[in-house]
C-alpha positions as CSV (number, residue, x, y, z in Angstrom):
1,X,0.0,0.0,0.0
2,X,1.6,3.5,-1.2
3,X,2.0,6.0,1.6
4,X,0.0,8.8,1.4
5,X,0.5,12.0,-0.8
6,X,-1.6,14.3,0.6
7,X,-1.2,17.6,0.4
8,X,-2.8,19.7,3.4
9,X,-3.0,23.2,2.0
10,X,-4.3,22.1,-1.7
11,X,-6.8,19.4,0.3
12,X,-8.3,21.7,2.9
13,X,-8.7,24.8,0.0
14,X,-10.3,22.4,-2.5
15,X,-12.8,21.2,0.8
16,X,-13.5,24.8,1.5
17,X,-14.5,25.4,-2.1
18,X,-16.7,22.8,-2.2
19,X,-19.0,23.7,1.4
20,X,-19.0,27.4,-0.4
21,X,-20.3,25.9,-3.7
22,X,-23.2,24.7,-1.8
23,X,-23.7,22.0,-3.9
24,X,-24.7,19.4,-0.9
25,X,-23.0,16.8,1.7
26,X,-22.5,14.4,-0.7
27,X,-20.6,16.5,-3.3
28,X,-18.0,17.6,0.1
29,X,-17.8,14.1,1.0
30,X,-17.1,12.9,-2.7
31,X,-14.6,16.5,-2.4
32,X,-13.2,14.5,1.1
33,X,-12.5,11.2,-1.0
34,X,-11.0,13.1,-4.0
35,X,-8.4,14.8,-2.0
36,X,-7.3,12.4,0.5
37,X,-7.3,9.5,-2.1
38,X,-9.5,6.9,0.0
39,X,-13.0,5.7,0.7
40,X,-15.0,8.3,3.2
41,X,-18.4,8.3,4.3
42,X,-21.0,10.0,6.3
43,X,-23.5,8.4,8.7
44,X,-26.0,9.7,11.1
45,X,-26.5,8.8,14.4
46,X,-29.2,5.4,13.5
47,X,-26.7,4.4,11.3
48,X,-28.2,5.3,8.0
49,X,-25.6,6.7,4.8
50,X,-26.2,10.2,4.3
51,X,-22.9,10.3,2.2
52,X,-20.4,8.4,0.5
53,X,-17.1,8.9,-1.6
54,X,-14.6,6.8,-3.1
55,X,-16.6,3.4,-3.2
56,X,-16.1,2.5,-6.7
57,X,-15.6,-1.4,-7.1
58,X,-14.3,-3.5,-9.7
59,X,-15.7,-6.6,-10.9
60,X,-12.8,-8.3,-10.0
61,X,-12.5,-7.3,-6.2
62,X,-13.1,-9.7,-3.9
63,X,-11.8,-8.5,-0.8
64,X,-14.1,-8.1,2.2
65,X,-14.4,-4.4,1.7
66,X,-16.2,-4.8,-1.3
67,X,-18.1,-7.6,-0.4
68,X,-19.5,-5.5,2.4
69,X,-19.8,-2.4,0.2
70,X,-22.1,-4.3,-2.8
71,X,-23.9,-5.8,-0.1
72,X,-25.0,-2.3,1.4
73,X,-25.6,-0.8,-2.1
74,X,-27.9,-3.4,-2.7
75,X,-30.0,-3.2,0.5
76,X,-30.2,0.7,0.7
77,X,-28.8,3.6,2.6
78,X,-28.3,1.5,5.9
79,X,-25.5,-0.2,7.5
80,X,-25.4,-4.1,7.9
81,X,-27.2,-5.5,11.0
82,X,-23.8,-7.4,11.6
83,X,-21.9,-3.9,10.8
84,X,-23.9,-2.2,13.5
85,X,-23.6,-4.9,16.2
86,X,-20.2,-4.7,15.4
87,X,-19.6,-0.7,16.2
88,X,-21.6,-1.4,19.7
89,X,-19.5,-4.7,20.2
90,X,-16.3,-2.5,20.3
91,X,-17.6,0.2,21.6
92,X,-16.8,2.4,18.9
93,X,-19.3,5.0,19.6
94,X,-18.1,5.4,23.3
95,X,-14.7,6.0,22.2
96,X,-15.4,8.7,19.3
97,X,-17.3,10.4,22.5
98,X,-14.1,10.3,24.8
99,X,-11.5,10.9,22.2
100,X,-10.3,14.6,21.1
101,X,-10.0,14.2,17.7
102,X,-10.1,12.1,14.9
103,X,-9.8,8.1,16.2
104,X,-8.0,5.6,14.4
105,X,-8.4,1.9,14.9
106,X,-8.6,-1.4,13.1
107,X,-11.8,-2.2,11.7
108,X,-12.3,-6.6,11.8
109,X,-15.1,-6.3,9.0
110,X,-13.2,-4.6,6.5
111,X,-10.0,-5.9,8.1
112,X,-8.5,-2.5,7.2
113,X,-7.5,0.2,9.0
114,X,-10.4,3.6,9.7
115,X,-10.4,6.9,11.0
116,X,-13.5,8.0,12.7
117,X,-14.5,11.1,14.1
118,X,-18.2,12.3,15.8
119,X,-19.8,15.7,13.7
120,X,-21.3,17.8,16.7
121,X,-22.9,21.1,16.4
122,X,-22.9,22.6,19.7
123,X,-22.6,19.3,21.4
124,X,-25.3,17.2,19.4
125,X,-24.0,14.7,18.1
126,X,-25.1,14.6,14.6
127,X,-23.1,12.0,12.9
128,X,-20.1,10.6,12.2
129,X,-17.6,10.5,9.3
130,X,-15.2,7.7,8.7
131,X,-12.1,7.3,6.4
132,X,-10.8,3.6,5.2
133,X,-7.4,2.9,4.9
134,X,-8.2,0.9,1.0
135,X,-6.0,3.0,-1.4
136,X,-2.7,4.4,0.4
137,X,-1.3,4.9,4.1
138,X,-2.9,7.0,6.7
139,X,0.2,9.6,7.4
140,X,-0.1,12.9,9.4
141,X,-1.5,15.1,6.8
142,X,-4.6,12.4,6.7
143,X,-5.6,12.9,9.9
144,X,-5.3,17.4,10.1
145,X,-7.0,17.2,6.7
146,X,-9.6,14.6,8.0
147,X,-10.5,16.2,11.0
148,X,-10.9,19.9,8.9
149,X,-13.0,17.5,6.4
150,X,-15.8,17.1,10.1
151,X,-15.5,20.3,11.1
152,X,-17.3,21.6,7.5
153,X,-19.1,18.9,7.7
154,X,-20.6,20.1,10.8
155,X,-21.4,23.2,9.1
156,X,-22.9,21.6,5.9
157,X,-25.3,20.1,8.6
158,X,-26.1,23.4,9.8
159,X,-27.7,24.8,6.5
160,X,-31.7,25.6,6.0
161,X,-32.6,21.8,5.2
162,X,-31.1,20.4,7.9
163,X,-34.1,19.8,10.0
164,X,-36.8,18.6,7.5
165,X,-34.4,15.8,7.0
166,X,-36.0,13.9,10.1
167,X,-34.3,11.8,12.7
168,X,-34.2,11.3,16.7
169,X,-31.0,14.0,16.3
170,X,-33.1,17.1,15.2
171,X,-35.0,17.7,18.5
172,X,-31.9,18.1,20.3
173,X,-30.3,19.9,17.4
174,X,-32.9,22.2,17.8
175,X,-33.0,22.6,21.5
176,X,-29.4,23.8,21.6
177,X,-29.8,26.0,18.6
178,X,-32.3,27.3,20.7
179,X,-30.8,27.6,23.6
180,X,-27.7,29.5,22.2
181,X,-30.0,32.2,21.1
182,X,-30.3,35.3,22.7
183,X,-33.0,37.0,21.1
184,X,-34.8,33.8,19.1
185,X,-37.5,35.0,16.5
186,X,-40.8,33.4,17.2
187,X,-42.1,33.1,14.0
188,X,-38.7,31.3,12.8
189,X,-38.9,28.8,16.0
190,X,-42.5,28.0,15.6
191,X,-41.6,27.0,12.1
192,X,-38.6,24.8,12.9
193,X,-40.7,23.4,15.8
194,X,-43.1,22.2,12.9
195,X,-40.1,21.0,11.4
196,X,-38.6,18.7,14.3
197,X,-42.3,17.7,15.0
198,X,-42.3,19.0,17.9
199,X,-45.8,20.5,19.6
200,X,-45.6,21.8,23.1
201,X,-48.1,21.6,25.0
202,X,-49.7,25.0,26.8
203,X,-47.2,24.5,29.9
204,X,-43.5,25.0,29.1
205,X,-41.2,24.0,31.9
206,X,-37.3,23.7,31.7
207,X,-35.5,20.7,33.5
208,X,-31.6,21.1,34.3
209,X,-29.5,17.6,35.1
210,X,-26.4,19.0,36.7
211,X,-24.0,16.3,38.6
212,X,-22.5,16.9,41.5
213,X,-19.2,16.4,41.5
214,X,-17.9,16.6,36.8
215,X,-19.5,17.0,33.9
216,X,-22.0,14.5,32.1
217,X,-20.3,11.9,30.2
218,X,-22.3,10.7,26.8
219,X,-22.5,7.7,28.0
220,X,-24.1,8.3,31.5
221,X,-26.5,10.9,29.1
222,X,-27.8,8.2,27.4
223,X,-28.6,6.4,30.7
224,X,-30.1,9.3,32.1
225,X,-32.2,9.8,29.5
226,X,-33.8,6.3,29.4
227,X,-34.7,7.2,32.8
228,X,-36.5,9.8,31.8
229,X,-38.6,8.3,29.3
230,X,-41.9,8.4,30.9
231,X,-41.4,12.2,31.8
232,X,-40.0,13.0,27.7
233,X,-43.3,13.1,26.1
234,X,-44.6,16.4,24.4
235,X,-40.9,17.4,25.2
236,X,-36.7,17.6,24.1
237,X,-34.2,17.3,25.5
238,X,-30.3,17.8,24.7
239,X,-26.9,17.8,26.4
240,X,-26.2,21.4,26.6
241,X,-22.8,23.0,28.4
242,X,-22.1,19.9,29.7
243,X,-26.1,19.6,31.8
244,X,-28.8,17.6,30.2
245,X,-31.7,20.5,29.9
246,X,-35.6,19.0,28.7
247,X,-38.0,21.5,27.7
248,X,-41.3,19.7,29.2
249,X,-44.7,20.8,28.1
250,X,-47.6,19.7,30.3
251,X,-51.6,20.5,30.6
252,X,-52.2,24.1,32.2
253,X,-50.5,24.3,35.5
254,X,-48.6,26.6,37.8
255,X,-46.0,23.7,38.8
256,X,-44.4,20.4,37.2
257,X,-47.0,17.2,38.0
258,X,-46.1,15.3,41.2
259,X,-45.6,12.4,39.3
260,X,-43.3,13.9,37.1
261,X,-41.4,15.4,39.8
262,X,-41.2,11.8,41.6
263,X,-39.6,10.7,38.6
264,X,-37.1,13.4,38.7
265,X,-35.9,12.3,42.3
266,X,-35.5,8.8,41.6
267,X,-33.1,10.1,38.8
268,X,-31.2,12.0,40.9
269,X,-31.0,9.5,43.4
270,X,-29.9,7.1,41.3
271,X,-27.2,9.2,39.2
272,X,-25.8,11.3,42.0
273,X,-27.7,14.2,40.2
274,X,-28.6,18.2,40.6
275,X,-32.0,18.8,39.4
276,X,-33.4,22.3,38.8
277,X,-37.0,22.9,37.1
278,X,-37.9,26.8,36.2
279,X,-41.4,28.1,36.6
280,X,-43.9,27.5,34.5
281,X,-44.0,29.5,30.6
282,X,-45.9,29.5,27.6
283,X,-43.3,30.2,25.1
284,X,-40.5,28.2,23.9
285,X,-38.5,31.4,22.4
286,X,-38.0,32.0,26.6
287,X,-36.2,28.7,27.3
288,X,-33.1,30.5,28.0
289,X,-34.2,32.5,30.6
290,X,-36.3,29.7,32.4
291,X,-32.9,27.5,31.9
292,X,-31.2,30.5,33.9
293,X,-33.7,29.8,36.5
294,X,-33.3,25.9,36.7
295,X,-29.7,27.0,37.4
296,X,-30.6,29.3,39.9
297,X,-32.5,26.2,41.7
298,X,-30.1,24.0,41.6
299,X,-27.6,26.6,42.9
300,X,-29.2,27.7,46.2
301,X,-31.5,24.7,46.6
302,X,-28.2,22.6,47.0
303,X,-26.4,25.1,49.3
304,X,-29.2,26.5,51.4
305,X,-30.9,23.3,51.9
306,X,-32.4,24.7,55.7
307,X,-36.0,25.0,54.9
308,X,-37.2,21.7,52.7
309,X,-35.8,18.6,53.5
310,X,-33.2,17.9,50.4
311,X,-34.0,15.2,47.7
312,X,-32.1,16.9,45.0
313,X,-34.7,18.2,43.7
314,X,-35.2,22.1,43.4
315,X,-38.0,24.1,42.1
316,X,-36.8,27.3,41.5
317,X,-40.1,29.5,42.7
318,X,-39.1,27.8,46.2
319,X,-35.7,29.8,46.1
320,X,-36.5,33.1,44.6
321,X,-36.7,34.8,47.6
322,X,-32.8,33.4,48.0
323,X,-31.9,34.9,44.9
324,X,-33.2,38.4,46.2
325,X,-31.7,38.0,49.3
326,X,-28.6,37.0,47.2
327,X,-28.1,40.5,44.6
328,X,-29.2,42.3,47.8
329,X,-26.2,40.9,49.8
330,X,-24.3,41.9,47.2
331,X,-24.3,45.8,48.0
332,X,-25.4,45.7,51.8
333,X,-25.6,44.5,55.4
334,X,-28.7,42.1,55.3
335,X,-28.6,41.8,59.0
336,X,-29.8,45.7,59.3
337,X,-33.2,44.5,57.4
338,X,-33.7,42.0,60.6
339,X,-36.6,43.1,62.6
340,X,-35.2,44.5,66.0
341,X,-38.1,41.8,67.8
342,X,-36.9,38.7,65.3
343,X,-33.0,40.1,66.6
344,X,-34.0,40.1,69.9
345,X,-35.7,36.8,70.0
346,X,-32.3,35.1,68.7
347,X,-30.4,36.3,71.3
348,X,-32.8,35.3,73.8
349,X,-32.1,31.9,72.1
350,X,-28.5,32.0,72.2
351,X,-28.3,33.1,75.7
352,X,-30.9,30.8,77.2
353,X,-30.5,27.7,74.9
354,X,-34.4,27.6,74.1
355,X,-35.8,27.6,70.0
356,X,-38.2,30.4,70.4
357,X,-37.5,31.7,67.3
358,X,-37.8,28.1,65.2
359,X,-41.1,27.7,67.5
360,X,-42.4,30.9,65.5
361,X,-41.4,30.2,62.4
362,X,-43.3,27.0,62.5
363,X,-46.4,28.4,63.7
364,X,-46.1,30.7,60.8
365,X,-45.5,28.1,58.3
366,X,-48.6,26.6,59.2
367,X,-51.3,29.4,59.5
368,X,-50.8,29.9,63.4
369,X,-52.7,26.7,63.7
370,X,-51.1,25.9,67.3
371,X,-52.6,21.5,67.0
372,X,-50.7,21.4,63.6
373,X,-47.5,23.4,64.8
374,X,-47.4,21.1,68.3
375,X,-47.8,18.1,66.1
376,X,-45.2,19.0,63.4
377,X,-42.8,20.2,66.6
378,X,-43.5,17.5,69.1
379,X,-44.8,19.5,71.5
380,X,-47.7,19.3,74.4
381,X,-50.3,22.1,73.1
382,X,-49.6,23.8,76.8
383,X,-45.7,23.9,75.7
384,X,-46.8,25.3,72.6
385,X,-48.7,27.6,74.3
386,X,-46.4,28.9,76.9
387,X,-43.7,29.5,74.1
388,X,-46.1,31.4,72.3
389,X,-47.0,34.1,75.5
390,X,-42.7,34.1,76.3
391,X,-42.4,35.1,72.0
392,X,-45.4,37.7,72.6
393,X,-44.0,39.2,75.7
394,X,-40.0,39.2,74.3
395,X,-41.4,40.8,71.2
396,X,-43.6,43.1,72.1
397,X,-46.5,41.6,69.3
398,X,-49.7,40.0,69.6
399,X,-48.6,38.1,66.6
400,X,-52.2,39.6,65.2
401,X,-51.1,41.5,62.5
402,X,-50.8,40.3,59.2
403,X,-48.0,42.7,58.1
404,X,-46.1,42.0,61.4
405,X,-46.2,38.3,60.7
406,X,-44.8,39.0,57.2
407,X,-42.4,40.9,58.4
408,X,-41.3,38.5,60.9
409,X,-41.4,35.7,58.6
410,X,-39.0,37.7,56.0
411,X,-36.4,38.3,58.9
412,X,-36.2,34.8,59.8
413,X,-35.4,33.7,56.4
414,X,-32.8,36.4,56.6
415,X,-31.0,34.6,59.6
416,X,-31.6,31.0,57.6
417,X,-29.6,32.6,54.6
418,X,-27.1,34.3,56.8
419,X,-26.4,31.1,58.5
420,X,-27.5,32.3,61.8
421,X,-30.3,29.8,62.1
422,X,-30.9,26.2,60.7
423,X,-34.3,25.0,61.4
424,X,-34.3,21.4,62.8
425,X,-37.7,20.7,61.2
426,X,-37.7,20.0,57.6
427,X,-40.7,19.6,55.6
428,X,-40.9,16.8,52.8
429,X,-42.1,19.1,50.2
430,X,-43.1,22.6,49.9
431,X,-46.8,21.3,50.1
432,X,-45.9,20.9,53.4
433,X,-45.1,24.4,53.7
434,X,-49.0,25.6,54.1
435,X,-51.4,24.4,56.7
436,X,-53.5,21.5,55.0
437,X,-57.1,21.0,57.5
């Protein structure tokens, strides 16, 4: 076999010319064989051709290249059951997703040398191009011009038809396309929503995966997202910045379903996962910002974890008032905003060692109802009670007034995300949170 000849500057100009002629993928990828003087083709991510150069047979060849070859012509635009069972035998896919760059290995079925590389557009995978070592040597000047071949390719895949083409890719193709811009026209994303076949339903709510300790690898992704299978209907979803983000449309609703949100904490029980869901909005052109607030939910929901108990599992309307709290910090001394009575009633704590000031938060969070607050505390009703008279007498309040008790309830939030208090009752959910009869 001759070594190859390949000359980077001619083959990468002659590639360029060919993605500005806009004459198509296969017309580049014919380009791709041209230049680098051996077999290359294009797949997309179920394994179906979308492009192939170089793969002209003659009679005489009877090597197992071409038997493979005029078997595939002959069947279509797919790949060979056994040729498939063969790239997830070897784990081919797995190591195009951990490699850098274009990976070169020996392929059994055409017992000849490849180079393989993954065509991703913003981290969607798209497809994958492949190079066989049948006419000369791979050398150096292969592999630069090979992986500058992928990169166009990437681009070619970007143009107007892109989407109509169909496929399990283009609803995460269009996701991240989404997501990447800042000010998307609605008419242009309700047309390319058409396109993907994708129909929201009136609720739009954005789910972030985030793990805890690195970045998603594609194969844990691809777990993760048979996981979430039964919450994926009427929605996307697509590895974005290293997080896997869903777009879920539901029914008309102010919050995710319960069972929906079930599912979520078994997934993040099981993968060691962050999980931040936005609030609720009706148009998909706002995804970015409602992706800002699953971030924002996952942010303080796993570091101020003092108020709900902690499945990993954060709505972000739960943890606005954290993000105010948060900017204010920013530029002054929240402590100042801490009602003199709620300041006095901690260091009546601190000093006496009792929890008067956890006693009134609870009878807060649950309407002043002192049966449900003795219950939720483990207290006699009378201990309740006598609590209640020592907070009324070290504050000063009746705890009558409705604008008192907000105030009040506001300052002791304050001291949770100061750090000053951590109360030793957490509630299950934020349902929880309000008094239920």
């Amino acid at each position: 076999m001759q070594p190859s000849t390949t000359d980077t500057s001619t083959a990468k100009q002659a590639l360029l010319e060919a993605l500005l002629s806009d004459a198509g993928l296969k017309n580049l990828t014919q380009t791709a064989s041209t230049v680098m003087g051996n077999p290359v083709l294009v797949v997309d991510p179920v394994y179906r051709y979308a492009a192939r150069g170089g793969f002209e047979l003659d009679d005489a060849d009877d090597s197992p290249f071409a038997a493979i070859t005029r078997a595939e012509l002959s069947e279509g635009d797919m790949l060979q059951d056994e040729a498939v069972r063969y790239i997830i035998k070897c784990g081919l896919d797995e190591e195009i997703a951990r490699s850098t760059g274009p990976l070169t290995r020996y392929n059994d079925m055409f017992r000849l040398n490849t180079m393989t590389d993954a065509i991703k557009v913003h981290g969607t995978c798209l497809g994958r191009a492949m190079m066989i070592e049948r006419n000369h040597a791979f050398g150096d000047s292969d592999r630069e011009v090979f992986e500058f071949f992928v990169r166009l390719l990437a681009q070619e895949l970007q143009k107007g038809g892109f989407l109509s083409l169909g496929g399990p890719q283009q609803g995460p193709y269009f996701l991240s396309r989404l997501l990447d811009d800042e000010i998307p026209n609605p008419i242009t994303c309700t047309r390319k929503m058409q396109l993907v076949g994708f129909a929201p339903l009136p609720a739009l709510y954005v789910v972030c995966l985030l793990k805890k300790d690195s970045q998603l690898e594609a194969r844990e992704a691809e777990s993760i997202r048979g996981q979430l299978q039964p919450l994926l209907h009427h929605s996307l979803i697509t590895m974005y910045e290293g997080e896997l983000v869903a777009l879920v449309s539901r029914p008309p609703s102010t919050q995710l379903p319960a069972n929906d949100e079930a599912i979520l904490a078994r997934v993040a029980a099981t993968n060691n996962l962050f999980i931040g869901i936005s609030n609720e909005f009706s148009q998909a052109t706002d995804v970015r910002s409602h992706l800002n607030q699953a971030r924002a939910a996952i942010r303080y929901g796993s570091t101020f974890t003092k108020i709900l108990e902690d499945t990993h599992v954060y709505r972000y309307c739960e943890y606005t008032y954290m993000e105010m709290l948060d900017i204010c910090n920013d530029h002054i001394n929240l402590i100042n905003y801490c009602h003199p009575a709620i300041w006095a009633l901690w260091k009546h704590d601190q000093s006496h060692d009792s929890e008067l000031v956890e006693t009134l938060f609870a009878f807060m969070q649950h309407s002043c109802n002192t049966a449900r607050t003795a219950a939720i505390l483990s207290l006699h009703k009378n201990t309740l009670l006598y609590r209640i008279n020592r907070i009324k007498e070290i504050t000063g309040n009746d705890l009558a007034s409705g604008e008192d008790l907000f105030l009040f309830h506001l300052s002791i939030r304050t001291l949770i995300y100061l750090g000053f208090l951590e109360p030793r009752i957490k509630p299950r959910t934020s349902a929880d949170l309000h008094c239920r009869k």
